[in-house]
VEXTORTOR-935756 format. One record per residue: residue number from 1; x negated, y negated, z negated of N, C-alpha, C, O, CB in turn. Coordinates in pm, 1 decimal, decimal comma, padded with zeros to 6 digits. Glycine has a CB too. Layout:
N
nr	n_east	n_north	n_up	ca_east	ca_north	ca_up	c_east	c_north	c_up	o_east	o_north	o_up	cb_east	cb_north	cb_up
NUM	X	Y	Z	X	Y	Z	X	Y	Z	X	Y	Z	X	Y	Z
...
***
This chain:
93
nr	n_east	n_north	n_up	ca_east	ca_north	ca_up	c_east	c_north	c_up	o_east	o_north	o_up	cb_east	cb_north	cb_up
1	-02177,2	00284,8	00598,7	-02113,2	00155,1	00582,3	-01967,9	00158,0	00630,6	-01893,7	00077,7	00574,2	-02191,6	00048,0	00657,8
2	-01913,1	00237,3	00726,3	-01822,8	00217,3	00790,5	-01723,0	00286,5	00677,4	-01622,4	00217,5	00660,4	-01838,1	00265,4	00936,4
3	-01726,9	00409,8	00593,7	-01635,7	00429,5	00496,7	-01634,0	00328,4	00414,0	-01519,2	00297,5	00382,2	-01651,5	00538,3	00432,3
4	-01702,2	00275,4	00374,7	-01683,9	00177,6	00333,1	-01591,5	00080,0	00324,1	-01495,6	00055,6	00250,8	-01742,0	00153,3	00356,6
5	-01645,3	00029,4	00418,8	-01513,1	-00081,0	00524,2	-01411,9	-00012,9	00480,8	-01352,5	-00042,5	00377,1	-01506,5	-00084,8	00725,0
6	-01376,7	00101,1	00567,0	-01225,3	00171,5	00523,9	-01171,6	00171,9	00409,4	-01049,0	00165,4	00400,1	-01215,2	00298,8	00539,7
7	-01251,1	00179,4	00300,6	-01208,9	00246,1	00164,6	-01173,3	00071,7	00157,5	-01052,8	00060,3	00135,1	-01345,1	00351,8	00034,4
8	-01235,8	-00055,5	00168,8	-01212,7	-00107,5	00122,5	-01072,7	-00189,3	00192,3	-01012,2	-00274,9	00127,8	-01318,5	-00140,1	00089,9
9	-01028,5	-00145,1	00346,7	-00953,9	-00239,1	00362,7	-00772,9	-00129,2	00346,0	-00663,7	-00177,4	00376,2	-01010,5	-00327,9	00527,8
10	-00789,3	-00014,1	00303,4	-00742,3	00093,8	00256,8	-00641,3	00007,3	00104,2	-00521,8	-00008,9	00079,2	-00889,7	00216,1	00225,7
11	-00769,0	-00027,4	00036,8	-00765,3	-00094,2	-00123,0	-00673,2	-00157,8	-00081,2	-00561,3	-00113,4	-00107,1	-00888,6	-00184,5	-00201,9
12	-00685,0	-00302,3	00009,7	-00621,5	-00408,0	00037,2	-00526,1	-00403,3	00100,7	-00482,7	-00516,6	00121,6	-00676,9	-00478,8	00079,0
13	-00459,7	-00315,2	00150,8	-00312,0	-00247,6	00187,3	-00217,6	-00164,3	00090,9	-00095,1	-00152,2	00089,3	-00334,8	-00151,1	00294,7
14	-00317,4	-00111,2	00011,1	-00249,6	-00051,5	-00065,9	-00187,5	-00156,7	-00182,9	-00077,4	-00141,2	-00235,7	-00332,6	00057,6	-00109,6
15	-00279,5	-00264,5	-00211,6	-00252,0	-00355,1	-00297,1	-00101,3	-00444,0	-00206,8	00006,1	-00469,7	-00261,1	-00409,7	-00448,2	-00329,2
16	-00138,6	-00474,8	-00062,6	-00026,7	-00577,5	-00060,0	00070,3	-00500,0	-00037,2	00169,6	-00568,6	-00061,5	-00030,4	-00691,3	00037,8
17	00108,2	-00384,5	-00000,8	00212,4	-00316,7	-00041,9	00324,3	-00307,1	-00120,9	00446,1	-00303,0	-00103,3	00182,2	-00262,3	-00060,9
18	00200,8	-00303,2	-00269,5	00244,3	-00280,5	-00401,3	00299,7	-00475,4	-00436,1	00384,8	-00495,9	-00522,6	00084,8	-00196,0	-00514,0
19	00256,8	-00558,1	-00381,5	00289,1	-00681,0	-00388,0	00384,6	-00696,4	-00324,5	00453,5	-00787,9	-00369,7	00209,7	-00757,9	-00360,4
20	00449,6	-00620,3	-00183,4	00519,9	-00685,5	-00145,3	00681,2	-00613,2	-00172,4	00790,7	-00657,1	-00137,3	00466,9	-00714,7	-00018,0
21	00647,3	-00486,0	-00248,9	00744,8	-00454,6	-00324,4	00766,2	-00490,9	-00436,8	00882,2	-00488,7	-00477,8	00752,1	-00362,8	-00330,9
22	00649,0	-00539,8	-00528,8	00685,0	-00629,3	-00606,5	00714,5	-00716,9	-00624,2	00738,8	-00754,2	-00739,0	00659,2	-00642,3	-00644,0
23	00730,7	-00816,6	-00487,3	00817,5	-00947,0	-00490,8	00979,0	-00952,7	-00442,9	01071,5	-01025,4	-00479,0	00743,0	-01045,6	-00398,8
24	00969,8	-00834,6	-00338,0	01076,8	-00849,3	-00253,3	01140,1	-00703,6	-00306,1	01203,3	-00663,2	-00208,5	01036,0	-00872,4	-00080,3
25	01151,7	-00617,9	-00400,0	01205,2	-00508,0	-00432,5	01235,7	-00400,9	-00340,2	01182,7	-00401,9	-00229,1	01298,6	-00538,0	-00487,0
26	01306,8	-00318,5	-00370,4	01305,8	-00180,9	-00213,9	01296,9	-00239,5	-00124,7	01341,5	-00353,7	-00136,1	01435,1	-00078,6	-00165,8
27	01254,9	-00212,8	-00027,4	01254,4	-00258,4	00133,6	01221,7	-00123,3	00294,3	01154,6	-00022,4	00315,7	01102,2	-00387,6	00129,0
28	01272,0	-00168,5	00331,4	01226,3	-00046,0	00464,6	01088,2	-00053,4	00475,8	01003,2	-00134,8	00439,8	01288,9	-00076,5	00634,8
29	01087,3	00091,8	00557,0	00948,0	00107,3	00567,0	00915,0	00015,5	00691,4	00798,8	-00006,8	00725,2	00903,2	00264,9	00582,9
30	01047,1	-00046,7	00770,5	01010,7	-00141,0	00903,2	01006,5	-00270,3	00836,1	00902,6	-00324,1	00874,5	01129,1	-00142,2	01039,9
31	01051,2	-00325,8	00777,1	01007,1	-00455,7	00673,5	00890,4	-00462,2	00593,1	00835,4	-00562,6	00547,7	01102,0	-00476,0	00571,3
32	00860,2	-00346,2	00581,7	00749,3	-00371,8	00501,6	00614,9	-00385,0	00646,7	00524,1	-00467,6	00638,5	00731,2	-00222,6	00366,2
33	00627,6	-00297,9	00756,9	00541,5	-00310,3	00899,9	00530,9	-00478,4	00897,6	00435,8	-00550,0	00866,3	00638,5	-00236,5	01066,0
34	00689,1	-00518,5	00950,9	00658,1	-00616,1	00976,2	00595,4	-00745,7	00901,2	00552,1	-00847,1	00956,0	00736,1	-00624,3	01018,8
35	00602,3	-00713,2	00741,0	00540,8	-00800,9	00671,7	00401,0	-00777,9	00662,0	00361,0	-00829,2	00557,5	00595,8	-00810,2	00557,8
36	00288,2	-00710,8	00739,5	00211,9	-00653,6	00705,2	00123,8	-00700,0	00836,0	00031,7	-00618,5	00841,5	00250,5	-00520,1	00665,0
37	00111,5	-00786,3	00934,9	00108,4	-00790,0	01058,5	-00024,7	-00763,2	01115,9	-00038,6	-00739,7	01235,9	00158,1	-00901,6	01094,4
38	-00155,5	-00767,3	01004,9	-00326,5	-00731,8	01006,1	-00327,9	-00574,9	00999,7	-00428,6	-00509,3	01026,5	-00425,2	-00803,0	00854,1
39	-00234,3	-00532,4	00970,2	-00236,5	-00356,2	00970,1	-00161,8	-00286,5	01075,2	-00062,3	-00340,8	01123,3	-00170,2	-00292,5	00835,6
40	-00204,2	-00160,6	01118,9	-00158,1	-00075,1	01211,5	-00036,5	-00056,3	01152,9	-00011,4	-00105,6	01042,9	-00237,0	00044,7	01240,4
41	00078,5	00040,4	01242,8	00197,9	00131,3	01220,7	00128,3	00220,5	01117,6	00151,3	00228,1	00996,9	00260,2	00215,3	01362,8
42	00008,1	00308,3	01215,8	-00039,9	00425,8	01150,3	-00126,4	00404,8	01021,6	-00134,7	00491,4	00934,6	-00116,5	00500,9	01247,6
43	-00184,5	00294,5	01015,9	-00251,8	00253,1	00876,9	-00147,4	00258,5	00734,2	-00161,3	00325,5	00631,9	-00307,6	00086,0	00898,1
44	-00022,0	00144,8	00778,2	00047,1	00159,4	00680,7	00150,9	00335,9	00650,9	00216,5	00375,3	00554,5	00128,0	00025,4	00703,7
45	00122,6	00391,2	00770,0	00218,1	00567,5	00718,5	00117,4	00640,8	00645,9	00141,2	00739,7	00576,5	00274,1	00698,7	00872,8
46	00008,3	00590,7	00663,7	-00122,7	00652,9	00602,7	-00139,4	00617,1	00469,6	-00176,5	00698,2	00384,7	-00249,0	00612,0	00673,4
47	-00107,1	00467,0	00439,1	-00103,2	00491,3	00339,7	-00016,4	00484,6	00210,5	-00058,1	00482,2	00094,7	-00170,3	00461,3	00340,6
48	00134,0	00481,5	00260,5	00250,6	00478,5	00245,6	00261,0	00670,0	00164,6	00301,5	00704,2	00053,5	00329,1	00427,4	00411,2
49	00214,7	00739,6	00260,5	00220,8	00866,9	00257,9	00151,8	00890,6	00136,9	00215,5	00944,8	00046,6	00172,1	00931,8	00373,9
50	00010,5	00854,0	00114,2	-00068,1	00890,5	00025,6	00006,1	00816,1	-00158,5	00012,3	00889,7	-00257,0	-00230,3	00828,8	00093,1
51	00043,1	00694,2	-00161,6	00099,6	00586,0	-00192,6	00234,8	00685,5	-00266,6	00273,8	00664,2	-00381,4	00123,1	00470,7	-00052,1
52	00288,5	00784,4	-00184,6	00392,4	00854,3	-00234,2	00368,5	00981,2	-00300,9	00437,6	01023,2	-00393,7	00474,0	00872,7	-00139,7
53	00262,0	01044,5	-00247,5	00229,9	01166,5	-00339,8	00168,5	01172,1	-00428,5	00141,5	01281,2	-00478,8	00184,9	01249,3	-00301,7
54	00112,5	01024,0	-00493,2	00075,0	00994,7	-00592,4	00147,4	00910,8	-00726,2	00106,2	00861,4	-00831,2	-00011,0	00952,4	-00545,6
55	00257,7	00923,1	-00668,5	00366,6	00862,0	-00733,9	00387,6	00723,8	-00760,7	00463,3	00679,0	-00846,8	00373,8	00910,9	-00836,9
56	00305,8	00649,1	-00670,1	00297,7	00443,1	-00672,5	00400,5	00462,9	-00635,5	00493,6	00443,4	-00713,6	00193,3	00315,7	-00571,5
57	00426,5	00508,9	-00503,4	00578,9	00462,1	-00467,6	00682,4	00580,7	-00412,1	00649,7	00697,0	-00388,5	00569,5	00343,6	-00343,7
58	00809,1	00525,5	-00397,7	00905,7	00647,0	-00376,0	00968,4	00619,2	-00279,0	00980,1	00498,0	-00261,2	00998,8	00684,4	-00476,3
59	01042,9	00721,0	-00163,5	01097,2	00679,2	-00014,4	01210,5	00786,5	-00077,5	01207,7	00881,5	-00155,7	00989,0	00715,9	00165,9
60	01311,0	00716,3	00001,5	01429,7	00756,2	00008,7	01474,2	00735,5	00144,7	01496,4	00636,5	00214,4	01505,6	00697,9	-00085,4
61	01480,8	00873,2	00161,4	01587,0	00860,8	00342,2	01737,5	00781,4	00357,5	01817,9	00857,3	00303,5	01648,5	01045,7	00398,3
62	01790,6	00692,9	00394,6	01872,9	00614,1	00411,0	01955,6	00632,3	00519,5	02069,4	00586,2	00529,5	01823,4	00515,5	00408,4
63	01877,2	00723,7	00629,5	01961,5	00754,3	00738,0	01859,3	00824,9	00857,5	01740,6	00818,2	00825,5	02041,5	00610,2	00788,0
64	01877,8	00870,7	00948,8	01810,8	00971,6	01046,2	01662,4	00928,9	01035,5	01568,9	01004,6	01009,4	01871,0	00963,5	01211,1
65	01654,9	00790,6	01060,7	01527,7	00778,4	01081,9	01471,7	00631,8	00995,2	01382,1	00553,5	01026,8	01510,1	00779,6	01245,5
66	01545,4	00631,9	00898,8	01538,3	00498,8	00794,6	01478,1	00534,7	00669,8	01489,0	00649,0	00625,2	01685,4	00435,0	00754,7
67	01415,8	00444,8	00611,3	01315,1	00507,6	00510,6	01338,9	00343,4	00394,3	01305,6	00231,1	00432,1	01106,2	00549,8	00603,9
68	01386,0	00366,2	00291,2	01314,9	00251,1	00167,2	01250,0	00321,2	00048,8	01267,3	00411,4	-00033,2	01439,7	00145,7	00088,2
69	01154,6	00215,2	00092,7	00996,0	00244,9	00015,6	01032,9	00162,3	-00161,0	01090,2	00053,4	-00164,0	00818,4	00126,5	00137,3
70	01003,7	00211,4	-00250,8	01022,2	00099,9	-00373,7	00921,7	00156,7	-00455,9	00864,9	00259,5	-00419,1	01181,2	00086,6	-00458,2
71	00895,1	00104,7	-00556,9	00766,9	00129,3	-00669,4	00786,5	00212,5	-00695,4	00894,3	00254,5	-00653,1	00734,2	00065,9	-00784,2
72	00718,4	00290,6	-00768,8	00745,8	00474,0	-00827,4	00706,3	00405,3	-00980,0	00675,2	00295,3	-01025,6	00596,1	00653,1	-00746,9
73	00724,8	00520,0	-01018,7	00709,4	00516,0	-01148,1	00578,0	00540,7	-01197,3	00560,7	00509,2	-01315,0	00791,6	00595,0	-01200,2
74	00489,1	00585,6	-01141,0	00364,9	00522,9	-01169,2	00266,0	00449,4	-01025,3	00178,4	00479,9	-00944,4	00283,2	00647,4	-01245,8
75	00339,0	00355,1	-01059,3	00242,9	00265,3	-00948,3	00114,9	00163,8	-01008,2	00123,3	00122,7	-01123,9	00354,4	00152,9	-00863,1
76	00042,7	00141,1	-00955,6	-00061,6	00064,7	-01023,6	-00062,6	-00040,7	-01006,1	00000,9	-00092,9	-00914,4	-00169,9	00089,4	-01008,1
77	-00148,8	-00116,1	-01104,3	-00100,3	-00260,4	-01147,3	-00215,8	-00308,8	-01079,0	-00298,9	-00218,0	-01081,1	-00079,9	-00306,5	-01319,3
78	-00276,8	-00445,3	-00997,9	-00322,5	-00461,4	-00892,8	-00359,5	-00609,5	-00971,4	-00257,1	-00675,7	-00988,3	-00230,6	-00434,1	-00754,7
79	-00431,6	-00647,7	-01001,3	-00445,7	-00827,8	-01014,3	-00589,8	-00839,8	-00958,2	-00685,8	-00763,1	-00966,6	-00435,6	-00908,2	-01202,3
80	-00571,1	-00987,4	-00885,1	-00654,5	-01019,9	-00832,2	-00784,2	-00979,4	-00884,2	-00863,2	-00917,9	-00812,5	-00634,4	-01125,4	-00818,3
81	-00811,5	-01010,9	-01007,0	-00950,1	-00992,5	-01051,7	-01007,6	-00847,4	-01104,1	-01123,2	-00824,8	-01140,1	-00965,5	-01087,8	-01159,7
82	-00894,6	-00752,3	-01099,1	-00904,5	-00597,7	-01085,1	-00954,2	-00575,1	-00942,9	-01045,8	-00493,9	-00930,5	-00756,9	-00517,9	-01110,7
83	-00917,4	-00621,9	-00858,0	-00926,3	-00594,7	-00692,5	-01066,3	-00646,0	-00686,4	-01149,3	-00556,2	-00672,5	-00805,1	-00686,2	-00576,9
84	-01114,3	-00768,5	-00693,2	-01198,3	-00799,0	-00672,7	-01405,0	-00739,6	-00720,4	-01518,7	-00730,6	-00673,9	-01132,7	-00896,6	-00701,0
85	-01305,3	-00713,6	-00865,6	-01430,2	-00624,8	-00924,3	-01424,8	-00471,6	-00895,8	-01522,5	-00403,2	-00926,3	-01437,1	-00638,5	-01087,3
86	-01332,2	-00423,5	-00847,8	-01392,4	-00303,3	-00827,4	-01422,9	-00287,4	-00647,6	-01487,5	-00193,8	-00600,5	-01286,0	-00184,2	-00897,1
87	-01378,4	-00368,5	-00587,3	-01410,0	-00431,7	-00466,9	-01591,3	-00473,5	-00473,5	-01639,8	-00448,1	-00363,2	-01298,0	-00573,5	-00453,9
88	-01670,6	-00514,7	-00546,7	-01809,4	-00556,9	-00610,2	-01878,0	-00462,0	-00582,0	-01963,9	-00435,7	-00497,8	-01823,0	-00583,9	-00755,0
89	-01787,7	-00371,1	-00733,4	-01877,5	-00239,2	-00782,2	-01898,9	-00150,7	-00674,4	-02000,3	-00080,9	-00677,3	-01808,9	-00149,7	-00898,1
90	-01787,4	-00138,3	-00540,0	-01801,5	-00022,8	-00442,4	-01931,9	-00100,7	-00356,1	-02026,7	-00038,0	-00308,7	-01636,6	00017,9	-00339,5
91	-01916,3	-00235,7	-00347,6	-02022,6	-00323,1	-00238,4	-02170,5	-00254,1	-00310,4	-02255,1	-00186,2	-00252,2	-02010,3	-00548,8	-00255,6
92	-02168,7	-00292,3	-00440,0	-02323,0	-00264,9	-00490,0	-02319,9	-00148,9	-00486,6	-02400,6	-00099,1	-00408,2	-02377,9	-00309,8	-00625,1
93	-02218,1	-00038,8	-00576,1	-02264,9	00101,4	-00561,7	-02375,2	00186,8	-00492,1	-02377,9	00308,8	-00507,9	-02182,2	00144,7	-00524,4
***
């Protein structure tokens, strides 16, 4: 049960992420922390990281220790009722 949990609250970071670059366009990787305030530091590098080698999103170094995060070119498209049903299918699975 407990991967579970993870996988699913994993989903739901990865989604508001992708939302909150899709409302608010590039943003730091510390703007995006602070918009994020139910998630760890290390939750969101976790999945920021993964998020990037899959090409959702792209970081660009800005300066020693500055990072903006923006959509990649293949990022995935997230709507509520996508989230929710495959959110279901993992519950029943």
């Amino acid at each position: 049960m407990l991967a579970l949990e993870e996988t699913l609250v994993e989903m739901l970071l990865e989604e508001a992420i992708v939302e909150k670059l899709r409302n608010d366009g590039p943003c730091s990787f510390d703007d995006v922390i602070a918009s994020l305030p139910d998630f760890s530091w290390g939750q969101i590098f976790v999945a920021v990281d993964c998020m990037s080698r899959d090409g959702r999103v792209f970081l660009r170094q800005l300066g020693y220790s500055t990072y903006q995060i923006s959509l990649g070119s293949r990022h995935t498209e997230f709507s509520t009722v996508t989230s929710e049903k495959e959110m279901q299918s993992s519950l029943s699975g």
